[in-house]
N, C-alpha and C positions, 0 to 999 in steps of 0.2 A: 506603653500606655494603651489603656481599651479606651474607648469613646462610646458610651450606651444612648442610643439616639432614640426618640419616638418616630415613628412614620410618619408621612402624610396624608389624613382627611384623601383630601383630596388624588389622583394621580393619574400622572400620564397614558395617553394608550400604548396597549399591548402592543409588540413589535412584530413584524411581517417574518420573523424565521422562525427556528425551528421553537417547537411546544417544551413546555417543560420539561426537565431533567431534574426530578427529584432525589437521582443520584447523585448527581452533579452539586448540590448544594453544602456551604459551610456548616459546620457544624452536624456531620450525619449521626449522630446519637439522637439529634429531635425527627428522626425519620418515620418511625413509627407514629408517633404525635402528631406530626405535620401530614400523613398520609388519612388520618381519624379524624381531621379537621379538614381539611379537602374533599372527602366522600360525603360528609357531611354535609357539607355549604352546599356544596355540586350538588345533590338527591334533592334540599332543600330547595334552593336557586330553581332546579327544572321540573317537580313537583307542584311548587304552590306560590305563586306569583304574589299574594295578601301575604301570605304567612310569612314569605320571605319577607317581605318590605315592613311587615312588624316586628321580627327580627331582630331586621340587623338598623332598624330604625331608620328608615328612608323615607323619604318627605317624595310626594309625588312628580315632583322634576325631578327625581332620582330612581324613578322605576327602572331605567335602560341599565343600573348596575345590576338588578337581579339575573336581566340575562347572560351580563357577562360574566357577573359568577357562575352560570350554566354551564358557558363554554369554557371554563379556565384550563380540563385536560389536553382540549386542541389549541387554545392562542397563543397567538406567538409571545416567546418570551425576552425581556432584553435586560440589561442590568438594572438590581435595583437601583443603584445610583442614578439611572436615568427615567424612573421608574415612579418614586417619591419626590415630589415639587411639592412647593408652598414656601410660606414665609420663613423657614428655619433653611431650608435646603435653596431657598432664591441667595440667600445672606452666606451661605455655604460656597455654592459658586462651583461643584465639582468640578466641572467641564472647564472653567480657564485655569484651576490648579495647573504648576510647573509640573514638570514630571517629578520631579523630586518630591512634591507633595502630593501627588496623586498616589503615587505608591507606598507613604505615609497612609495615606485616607486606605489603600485596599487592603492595609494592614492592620489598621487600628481601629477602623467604625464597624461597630454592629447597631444594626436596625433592627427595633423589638419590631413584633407584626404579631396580632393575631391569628393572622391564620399559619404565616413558617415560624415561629416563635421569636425566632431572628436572623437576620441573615448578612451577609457582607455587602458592602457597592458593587461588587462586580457579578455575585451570583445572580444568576438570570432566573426573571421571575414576570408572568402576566400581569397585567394590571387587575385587581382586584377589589372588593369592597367586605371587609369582614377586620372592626375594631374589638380591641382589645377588653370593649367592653360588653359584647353582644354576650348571649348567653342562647344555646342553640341548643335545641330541644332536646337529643341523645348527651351531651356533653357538656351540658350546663355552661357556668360561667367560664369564661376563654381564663378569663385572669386568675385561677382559681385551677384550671384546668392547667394550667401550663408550668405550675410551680413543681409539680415534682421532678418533668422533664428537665427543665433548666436547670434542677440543683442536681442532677448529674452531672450537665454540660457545661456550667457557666465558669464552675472552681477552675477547669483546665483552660477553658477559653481567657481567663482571666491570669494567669501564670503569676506571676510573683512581682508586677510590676504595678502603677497606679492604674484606678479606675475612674475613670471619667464622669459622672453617672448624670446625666443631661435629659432623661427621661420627662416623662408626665405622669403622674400620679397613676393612671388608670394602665400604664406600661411597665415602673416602678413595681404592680402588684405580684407581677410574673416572677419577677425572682430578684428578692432582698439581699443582696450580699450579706456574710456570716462569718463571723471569728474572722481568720488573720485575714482573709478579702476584703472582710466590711473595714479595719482599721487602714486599710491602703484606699479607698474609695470615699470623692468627692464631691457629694451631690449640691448642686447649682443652682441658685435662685436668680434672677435678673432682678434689680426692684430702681422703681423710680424713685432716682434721689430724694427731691423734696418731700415726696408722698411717703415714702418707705412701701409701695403698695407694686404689686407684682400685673403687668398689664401686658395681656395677651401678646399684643401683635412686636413689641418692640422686645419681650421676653424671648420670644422665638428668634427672631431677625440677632440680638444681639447673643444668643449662644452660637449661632451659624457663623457668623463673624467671628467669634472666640474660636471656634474648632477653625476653622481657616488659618487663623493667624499663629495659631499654632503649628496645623500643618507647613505653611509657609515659612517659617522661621524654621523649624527640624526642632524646637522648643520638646525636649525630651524629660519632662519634670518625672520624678521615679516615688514621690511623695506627696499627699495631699500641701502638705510646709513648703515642698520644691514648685508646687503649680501656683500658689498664692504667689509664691515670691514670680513664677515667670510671668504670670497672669499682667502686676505689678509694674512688670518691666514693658510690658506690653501696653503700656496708660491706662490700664484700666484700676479703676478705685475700687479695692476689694477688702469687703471683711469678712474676716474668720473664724470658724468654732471649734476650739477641739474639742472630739469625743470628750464627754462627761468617764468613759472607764472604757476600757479595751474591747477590743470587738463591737464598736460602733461606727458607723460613716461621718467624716469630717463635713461640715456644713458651709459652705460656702456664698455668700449674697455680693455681686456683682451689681455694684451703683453705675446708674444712667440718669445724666442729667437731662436732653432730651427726647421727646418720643417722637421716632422716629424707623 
């Protein structure tokens, strides 16, 4: 099973060891991509202090992100798993997974990101600020920009088993699963029972909690049909959509009665 995560907004600081190793990262086919979008930020970031903060859309208690995008070749790097916080990865809980689960999670999560396109929990990465929705002066739109690299990379990263697909729309745009991928892949809606209406903060919180309880159980579902049913077994009120014709992603809405 893949697990396709969006990142977090927000993120911890950069770590006191060594700087990047953009050898070192999963998935090396987005190498070249991810080295055009880091000269990029980096020239932008230490260039133009306004231009950046119009950018990447930063609100003036967010100017101290432009300089750390300056420095992202020298900051220390540490896992992204320790890397991405917020309400999806608070509910996630890396850090007291068993071991058994945590080597589940280094095997199975990938993190969209605009700026490394995506990357595993354990590759080490700066803290940074560049969404997947910015659009950067040489390279235009990130999401837009990143679709052709990912549809080399994504078929193999994605092997012959289910796809998780837990994304956000604006991370979703990077790369659509297609033919026999898209018919194994199960993208997730959270919605509040009574409302049927999809709300942010408890949207988040309860997919973090679904990949957990999954990790934690060793819940090895091999079918969008197997994940409903483990999903199921796991209390959770789930309903299902199957593709309308072949080569489409299975739809999945996840009822929460309360918000929380």
């Amino acid at each position: 099973m893949l697990v396709l995560l969006p990142p977090s907004e927000g993120k911890a600081a950069s770590g006191s060891g060594a700087p990047l190793d953009p050898d070192a990262l999963s998935l090396p086919g987005l190498a070249p991509a991810r080295a055009a979008v880091l000269a990029e930020l980096v020239e932008l970031c230490a260039a133009d202090e306004e231009k950046a903060r119009e950018v990447l859309g930063l609100s003036e208690g967010l100017r101290g992100e432009v300089a750390k995008n300056a420095a992202l070749p020298t900051a220390g790097a540490r896992p992204a798993g320790e890397v991405y916080t917020g309400v999806l990865y608070d509910a996630l809980g890396l850090a007291t997974l068993s071991a058994a689960a945590r080597e589940r999670a280094r095997t199975s999560l990938l993190v969209f990101s605009g700026l490394w396109g995506a990357v595993r929990i354990d590759d080490r990465i700066p803290s940074y600020r560049c969404s997947m929705g910015v659009r950067l002066p040489g390279l235009g739109a990130l999401g837009a920009y990143w679709r052709g690299p990912m549809a080399e990379v994504m078929p193999g990263a994605a092997g012959d088993g289910l796809v998780l697909d837990l994304r956000s729309a604006a991370y979703a745009a990077a790369w659509r699963p297609k033919g026999d991928v898209a018919g194994r892949t199960a993208t997730v809606r959270v919605l509040h029972a009574p409302t049927r209406k999809v709300v942010s903060h408890f949207n988040k919180a309860t997919k973090g909690r679904v990949v957990r309880a999954l990790l934690e159980t060793g819940a090895a579902p091999g079918t969008p049909a197997e994940l409903v049913e483990a999903l199921r077994d796991l209390g959770y009120a789930v309903e299902c959509e199957a593709p309308a014709r072949a080569g489409k992603a299975w739809s999945l809405d996840v009822l929460v009665d309360e918000v929380h």
